[in-house]
C-alpha positions, 0 to 999 in steps of 0.5 A, a space after each residue: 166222108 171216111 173214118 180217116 179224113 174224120 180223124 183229121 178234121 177232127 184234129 187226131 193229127 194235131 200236137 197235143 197240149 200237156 195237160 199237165 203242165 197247163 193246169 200247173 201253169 193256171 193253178 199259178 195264175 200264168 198263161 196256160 199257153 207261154 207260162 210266163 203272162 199274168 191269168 188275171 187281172 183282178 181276183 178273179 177276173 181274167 185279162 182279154 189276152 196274155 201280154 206275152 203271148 197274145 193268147 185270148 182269155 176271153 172264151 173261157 167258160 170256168 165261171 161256175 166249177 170253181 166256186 163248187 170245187 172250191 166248197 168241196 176242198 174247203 169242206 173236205 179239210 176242215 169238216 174233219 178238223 172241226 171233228 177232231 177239235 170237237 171230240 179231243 177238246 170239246 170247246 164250247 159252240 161260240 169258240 168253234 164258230 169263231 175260230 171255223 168261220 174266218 179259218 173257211 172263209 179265209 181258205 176259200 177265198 184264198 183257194 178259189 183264184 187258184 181252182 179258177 185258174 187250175 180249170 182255165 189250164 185245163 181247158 186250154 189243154 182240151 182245146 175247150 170253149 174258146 181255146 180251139 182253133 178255128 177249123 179251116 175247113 169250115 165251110 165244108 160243114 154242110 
């Protein structure tokens, strides 16, 4: 097999997929693919397909990257925070902790379905995972 015929049955040849746009469209939970189909069904659980356009969900692999993600935007806004109160004001242990626990906890939860659906996007635009597309030429893989 040449270069050339590589490059195309690699997909070189296809249109690419705006990843841009996708990862805006996932990080506000729509179809990465139509923008207009709902990307969950529940917090975190995806739809088998979008209803607008029939795309499948189902071979996503954003399980375990969000969450880490998730901790490291959590982390890298309120450490400083928590920094900053403690060296202008210098409030009392008990005080701290009632006022970062629920403070991180609260941006965790409310960041994750978006990081989730950010890396869905993105892995529509890469072709990754289940979002490629089942190559015709299959049967010549020997």
């Amino acid at each position: 097999m040449s270069s050339d015929e590589a490059a195309i049955v690699f997909g070189r040849d296809r249109t690419k997929r705006s990843w841009l746009r996708a990862g805006w469209r996932g990080l506000a939970g729509k179809c990465p693919e139509c923008g207009r189909g709902a990307l969950f069904a529940g917090y975190t659980r995806t739809h088998g397909a979008c209803a607008v356009c029939g795309l499948n969900f189902a071979g996503h692999r954003a399980d375990d990257a969000p969450p880490y993600a998730t901790i490291m935007i959590v982390g890298h806004l309120t450490i400083p925070l928590a920094l900053a109160a403690k060296q202008l004001f210098d409030p009392p242990l008990a005080l701290q902790f009632a006022i970062s626990a629920p403070l991180i906890l609260g941006m965790t939860l409310w960041l994750l379905p978006i990081v989730k659906g950010g890396l869905i996007g993105l892995q529509w635009a890469n072709r990754m995972h289940g979002f490629a597309e089942p190559r015709d030429e299959a049967e010549n893989w020997t």
